[in-house]
C-alpha positions in Angstrom: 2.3 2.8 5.3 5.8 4.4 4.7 7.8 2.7 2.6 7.8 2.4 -1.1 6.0 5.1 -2.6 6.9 8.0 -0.8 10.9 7.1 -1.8 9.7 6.3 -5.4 7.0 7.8 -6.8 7.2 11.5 -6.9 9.8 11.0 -10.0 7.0 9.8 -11.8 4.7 12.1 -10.7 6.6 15.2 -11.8 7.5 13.2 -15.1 3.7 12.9 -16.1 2.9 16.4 -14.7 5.1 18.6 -15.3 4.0 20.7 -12.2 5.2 21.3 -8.8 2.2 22.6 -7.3 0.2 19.6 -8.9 2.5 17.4 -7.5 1.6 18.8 -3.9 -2.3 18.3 -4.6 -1.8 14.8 -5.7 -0.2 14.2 -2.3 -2.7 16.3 -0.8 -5.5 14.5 -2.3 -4.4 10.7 -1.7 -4.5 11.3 2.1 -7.5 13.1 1.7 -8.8 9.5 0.6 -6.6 7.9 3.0 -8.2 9.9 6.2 -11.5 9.6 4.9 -11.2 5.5 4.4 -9.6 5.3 6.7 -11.9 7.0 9.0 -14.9 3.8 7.4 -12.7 1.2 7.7 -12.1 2.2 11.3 -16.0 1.7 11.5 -15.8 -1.4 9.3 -13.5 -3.6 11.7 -15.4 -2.4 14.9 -18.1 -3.7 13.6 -16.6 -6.8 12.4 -13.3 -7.5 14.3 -11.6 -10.6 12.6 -8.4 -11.3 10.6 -8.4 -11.8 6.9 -9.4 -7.4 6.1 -12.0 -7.4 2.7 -12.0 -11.0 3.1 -13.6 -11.1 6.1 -15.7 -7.7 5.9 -17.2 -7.9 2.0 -17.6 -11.6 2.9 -20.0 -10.6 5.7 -21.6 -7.6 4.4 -22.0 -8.8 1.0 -21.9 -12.5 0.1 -18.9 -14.9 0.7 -17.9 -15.1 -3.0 -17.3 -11.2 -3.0 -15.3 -11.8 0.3 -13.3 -14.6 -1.3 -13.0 -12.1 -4.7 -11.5 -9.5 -2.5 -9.3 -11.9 -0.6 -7.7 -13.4 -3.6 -7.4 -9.4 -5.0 -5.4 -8.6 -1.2 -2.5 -11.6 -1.6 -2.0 -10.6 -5.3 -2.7 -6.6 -5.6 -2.7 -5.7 -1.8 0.1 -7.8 -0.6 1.9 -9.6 -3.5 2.9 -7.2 -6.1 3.5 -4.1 -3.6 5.7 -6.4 -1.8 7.5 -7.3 -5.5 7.3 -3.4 -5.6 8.9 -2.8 -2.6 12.0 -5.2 -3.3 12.3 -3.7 -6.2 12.8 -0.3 -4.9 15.3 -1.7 -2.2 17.1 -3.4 -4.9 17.5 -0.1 -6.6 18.5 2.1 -4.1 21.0 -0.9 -2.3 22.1 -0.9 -6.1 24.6 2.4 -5.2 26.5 0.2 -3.1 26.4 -3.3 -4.9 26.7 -1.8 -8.5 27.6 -5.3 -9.6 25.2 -7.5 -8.4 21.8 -8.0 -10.2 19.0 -5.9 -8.9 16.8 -8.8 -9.3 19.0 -11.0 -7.0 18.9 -8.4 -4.8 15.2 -8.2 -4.3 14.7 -11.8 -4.3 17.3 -11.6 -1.4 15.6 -9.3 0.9 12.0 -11.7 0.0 13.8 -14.4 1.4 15.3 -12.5 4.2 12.0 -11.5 5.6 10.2 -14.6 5.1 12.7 -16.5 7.4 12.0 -13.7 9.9 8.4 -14.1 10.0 8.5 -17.9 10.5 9.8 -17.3 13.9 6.4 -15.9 14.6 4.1 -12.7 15.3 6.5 -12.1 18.7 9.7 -11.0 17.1 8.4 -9.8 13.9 6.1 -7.4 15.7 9.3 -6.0 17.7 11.4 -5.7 14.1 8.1 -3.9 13.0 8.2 -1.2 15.7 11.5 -0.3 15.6 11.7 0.0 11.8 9.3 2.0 11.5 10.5 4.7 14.7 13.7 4.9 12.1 11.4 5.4 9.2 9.4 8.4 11.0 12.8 9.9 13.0 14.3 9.5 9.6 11.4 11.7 7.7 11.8 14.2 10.3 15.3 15.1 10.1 15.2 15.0 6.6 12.2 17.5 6.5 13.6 19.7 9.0 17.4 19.7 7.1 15.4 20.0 3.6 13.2 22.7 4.6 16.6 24.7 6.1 18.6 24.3 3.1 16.4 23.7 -0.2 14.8 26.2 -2.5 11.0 26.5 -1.0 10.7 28.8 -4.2 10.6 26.0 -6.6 7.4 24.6 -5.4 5.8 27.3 -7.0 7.0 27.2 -10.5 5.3 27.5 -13.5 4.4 24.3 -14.7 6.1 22.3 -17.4 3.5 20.6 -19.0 -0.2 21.8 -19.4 -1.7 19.6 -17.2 -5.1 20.6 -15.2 -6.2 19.2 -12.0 -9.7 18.0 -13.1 -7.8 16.4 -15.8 -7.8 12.4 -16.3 -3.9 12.7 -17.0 -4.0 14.0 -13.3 -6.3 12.0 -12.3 -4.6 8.9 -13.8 -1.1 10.3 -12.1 -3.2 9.7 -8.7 -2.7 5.8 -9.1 1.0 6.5 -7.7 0.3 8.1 -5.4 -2.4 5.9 -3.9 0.0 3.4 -3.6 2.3 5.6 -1.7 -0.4 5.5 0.6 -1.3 2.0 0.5 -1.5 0.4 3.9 -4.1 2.9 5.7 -6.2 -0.4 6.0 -3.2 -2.8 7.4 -4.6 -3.3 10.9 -8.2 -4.5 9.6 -6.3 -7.4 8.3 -5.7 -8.6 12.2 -8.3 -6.8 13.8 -8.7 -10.3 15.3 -5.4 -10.0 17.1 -5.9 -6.7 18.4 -6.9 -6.0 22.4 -10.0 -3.6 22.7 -10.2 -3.0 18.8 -13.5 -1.1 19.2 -10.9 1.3 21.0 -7.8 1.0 19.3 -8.6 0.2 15.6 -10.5 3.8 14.7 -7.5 5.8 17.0 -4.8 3.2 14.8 -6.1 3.7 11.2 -7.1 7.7 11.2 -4.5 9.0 13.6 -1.6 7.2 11.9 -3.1 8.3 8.3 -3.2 11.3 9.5 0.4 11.3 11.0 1.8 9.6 7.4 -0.1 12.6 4.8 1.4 15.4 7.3 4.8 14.0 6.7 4.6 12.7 2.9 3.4 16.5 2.0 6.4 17.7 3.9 8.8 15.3 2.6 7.9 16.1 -0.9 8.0 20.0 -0.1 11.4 19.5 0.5 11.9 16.9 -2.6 10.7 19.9 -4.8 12.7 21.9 -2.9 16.0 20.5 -3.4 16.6 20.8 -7.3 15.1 21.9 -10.9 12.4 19.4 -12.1 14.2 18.2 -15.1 16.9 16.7 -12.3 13.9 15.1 -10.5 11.5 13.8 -13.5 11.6 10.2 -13.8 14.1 9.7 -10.9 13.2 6.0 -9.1 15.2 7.1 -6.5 14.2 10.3 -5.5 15.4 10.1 -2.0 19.0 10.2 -3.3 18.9 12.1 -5.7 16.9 15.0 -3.7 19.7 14.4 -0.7 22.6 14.5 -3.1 21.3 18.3 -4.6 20.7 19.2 -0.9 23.4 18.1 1.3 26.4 16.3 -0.9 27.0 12.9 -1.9 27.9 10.9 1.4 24.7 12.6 3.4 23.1 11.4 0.0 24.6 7.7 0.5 24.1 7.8 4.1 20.5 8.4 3.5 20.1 5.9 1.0 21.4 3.3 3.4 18.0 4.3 6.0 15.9 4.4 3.0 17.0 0.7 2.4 16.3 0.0 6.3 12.4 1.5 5.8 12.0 -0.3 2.5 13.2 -3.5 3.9 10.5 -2.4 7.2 8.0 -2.4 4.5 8.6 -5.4 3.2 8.2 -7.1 6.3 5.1 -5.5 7.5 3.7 -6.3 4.0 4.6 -10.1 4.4 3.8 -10.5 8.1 0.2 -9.3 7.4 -0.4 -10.5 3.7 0.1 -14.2 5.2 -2.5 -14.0 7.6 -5.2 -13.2 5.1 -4.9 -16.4 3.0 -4.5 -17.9 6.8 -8.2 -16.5 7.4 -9.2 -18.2 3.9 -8.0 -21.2 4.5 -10.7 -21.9 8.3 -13.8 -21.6 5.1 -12.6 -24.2 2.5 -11.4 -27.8 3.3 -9.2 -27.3 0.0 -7.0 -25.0 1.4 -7.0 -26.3 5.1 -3.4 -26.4 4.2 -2.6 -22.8 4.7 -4.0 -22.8 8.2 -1.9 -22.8 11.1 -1.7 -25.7 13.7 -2.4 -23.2 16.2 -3.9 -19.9 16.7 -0.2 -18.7 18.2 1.6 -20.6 15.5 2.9 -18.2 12.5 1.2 -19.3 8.9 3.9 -20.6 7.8 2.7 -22.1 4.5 0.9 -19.3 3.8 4.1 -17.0 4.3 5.9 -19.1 2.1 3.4 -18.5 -0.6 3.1 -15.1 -0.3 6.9 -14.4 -0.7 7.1 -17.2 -4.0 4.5 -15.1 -6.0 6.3 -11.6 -4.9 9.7 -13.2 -6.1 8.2 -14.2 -9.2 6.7 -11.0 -9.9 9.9 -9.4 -9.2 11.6 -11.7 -12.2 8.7 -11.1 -14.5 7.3 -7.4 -14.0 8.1 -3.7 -14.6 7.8 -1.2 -11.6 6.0 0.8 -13.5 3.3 -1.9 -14.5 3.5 -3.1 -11.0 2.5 0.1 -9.7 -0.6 0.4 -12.2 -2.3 -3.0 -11.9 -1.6 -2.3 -7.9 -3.6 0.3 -7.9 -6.7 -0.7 -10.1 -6.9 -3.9 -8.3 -6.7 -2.2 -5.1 -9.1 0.8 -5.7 -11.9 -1.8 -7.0 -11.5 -3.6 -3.6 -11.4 -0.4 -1.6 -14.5 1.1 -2.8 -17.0 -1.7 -2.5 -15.5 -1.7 0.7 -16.5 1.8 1.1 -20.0 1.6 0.3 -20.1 -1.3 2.5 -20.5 1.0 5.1 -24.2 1.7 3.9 -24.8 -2.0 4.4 -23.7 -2.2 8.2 -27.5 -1.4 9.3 -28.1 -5.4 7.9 -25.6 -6.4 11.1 -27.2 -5.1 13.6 -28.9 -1.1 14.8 -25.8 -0.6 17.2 -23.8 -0.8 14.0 -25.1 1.9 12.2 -22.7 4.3 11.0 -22.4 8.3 11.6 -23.3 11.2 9.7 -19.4 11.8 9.1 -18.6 8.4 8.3 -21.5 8.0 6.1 -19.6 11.4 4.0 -16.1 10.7 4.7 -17.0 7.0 3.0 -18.8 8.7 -0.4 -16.1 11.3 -0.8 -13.3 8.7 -0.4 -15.5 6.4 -3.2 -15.9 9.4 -5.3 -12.6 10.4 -5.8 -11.4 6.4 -6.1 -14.0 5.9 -9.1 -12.2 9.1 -10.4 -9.0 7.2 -10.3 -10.5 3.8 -11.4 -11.7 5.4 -14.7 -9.1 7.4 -16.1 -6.2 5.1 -14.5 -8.3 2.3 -16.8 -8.7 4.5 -20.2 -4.8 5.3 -19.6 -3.8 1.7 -19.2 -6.2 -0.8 -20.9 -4.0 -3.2 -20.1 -3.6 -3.1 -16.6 -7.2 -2.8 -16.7 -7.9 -6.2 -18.6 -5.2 -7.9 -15.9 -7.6 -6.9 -13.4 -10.3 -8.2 -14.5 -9.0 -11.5 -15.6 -7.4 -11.8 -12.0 -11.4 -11.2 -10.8 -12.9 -13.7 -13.0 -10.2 -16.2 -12.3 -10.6 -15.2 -8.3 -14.3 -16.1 -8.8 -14.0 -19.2 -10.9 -11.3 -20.3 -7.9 -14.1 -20.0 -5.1 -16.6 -22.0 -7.4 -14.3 -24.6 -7.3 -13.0 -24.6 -3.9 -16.4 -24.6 -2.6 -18.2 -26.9 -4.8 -17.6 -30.0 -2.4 -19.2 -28.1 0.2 -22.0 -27.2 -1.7 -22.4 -30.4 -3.1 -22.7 -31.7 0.8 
């Protein structure tokens, strides 16, 4: 989960809001819908333990073409484009000390990078994993801690710029970031079928480390607000240094921006290592794309890998951040709430699947406030919109397709 959006987003958040304190909800509310999907989809993969995430779970709960739908919407929306997102962002910040060479060839670079790692297998990669991310959270934490001691806690309370309300669709639209920030709550469902005990460990995974990530992305951006005006901050892509450079002088500001580089190239990898595996999945229900799958159920998906990181790289040479950022998030909120109400469908499995009380709530609040998002994120970005649903209708013609030797059989 931490990587991209927490070191990007909250320039464009204060650009479109104008609002400190609205700033702080927006946080507020994303993990809100985090914990409380994350909290179903904890549920979810008990139920249904297997590799491939909304693949595998809409496949099952609903029919396979939905499954394949929401498959081909993870490797493009869920895996694709927020990997093209995060290289992106590394490119930028890594920009402040390789001013001269392209961003784009920068990106590209750390694609290629992380690919080659992940061909060695789940083993190593799993190792890099850990200890990137122990940097990314000891990295959060000092940075809180020095913020908190040195920046201006009086600025989070300003009066806003702009005349934004919460109930608003602008703020509601501005929620898309932020979502993304948090995307990655649902990253273990998509190899529940590699995880030991996973009726334990899945629920304890996804809602304690949700959890864990909102406490310290509402911290981090207390002390983001904290550090200078909003005019300084509006717009900024890379928020981390600028917010270190007002705080604590330009070579803590440089030395930060080399760890912020570190977590984005983290995310990156975790983005590519679990992406691959669900076109892997995909691949064991159509003999037209027995290509992807892997010799052997310890063997990396190599193919698959490879695919994964060509599409990012081209959508690093072809898209905006901005518009990558949008069509992310529609894509991804469609998926998440059909997923969502899924859990009202778990009954059909089995009775020792039925969900809880809480689980039931915590899965119509979350699909409440994503429908919220879906709407005005849409009627603010028609185009993004369209792009998603031509990516589902193509998705759907693509599993006619693949599939219609089989049926013919």
């Amino acid at each position: 989960m931490i990587g991209t959006g927490i070191y990007t987003t909250t320039g464009l958040l204060i650009r479109d809001l104008g609002s400190a304190r609205l700033v702080l909800l927006a946080w507020v509310l994303g993990g809100l819908v985090a914990c409380c999907g994350a909290l179903a989809y904890g549920r979810l993969a008990t139920a249904l333990p297997f590799n491939g995430g909304e693949y595998q779970l809409l496949g099952r709960l609903y029919h396979p073409t939905v499954g394949f739908v929401a498959g081909w919407v993870s490797i493009v929306a869920g895996f694709s484009a927020p990997l093209a997102a995060s290289a992106v962002a590394f490119a930028t910040y890594s920009g402040r000390y390789f001013p001269q060479v392209p961003r784009e060839l920068l990106a590209v670079g750390l694609i290629g990078v992380m690919t080659a790692v992940h061909l060695r297998g789940a083993s190593f990669s799993g190792k890099l994993q850990v200890g990137a991310t122990a940097l990314q959270i000891a990295l959060m934490t000092v940075l809180v801690i020095c913020g908190l001691v040195v920046g201006h806690i009086g600025r989070t309370f300003a009066p806003p710029h702009l005349g934004t309300r919460w109930y608003s669709l602008q703020f509601a639209h501005a929620l898309v970031y932020v979502t993304f920030a948090y995307s990655g709550w649902n990253a273990a469902v998509y190899v529940a079928g590699e995880i030991r005990n996973p009726e334990r460990t899945l629920p304890r995974a996804l809602v304690g480390a949700t959890a864990l990530v909102t406490l310290l992305y509402v911290l981090v951006n207390v002390v983001y607000l904290a550090s200078a005006p909003l005019g300084e901050l509006s717009g900024a892509l890379d928020i981390g240094a600028v917010a270190a450079r007002h705080l604590f002088g330009q070579k803590a500001a440089l030395a930060l921006t080399f760890l912020v580089c570190v977590g984005l190239a983290s995310c990156v990898s975790a983005l590519t290592f679990s992406g691959a595996r669900v076109l892997s999945a995909m691949s064991l229900d159509s003999a037209r794309l027995r290509i992807f799958t892997p010799k052997s159920a310890a063997a990396p998906p190599i193919r698959s890998t490879l695919v994964l990181s060509g599409l990012a790289s081209v959508l690093v040479l072809t898209s905006s951040f901005e518009a990558l950022l949008t069509y992310v998030g529609i894509m991804l909120s469609l998926s998440t709430l059909i997923a969502l109400l899924g859990i009202f469908r778990l009954r059909a499995l089995s009775d020792q699947h039925v969900p809880s009380v809480s689980t039931r709530v915590a899965a119509l609040l979350a699909a409440f406030l994503v429908v919220w998002i879906i709407v005005a994120t849409s009627l603010a970005a028609p185009a993004s919109a369209l792009l998603t649903l031509a990516t589902m209708i193509l998705a759907w013609q693509a599993h006619r397709w693949l599939h219609a030797g089989q049926r013919s059989k």
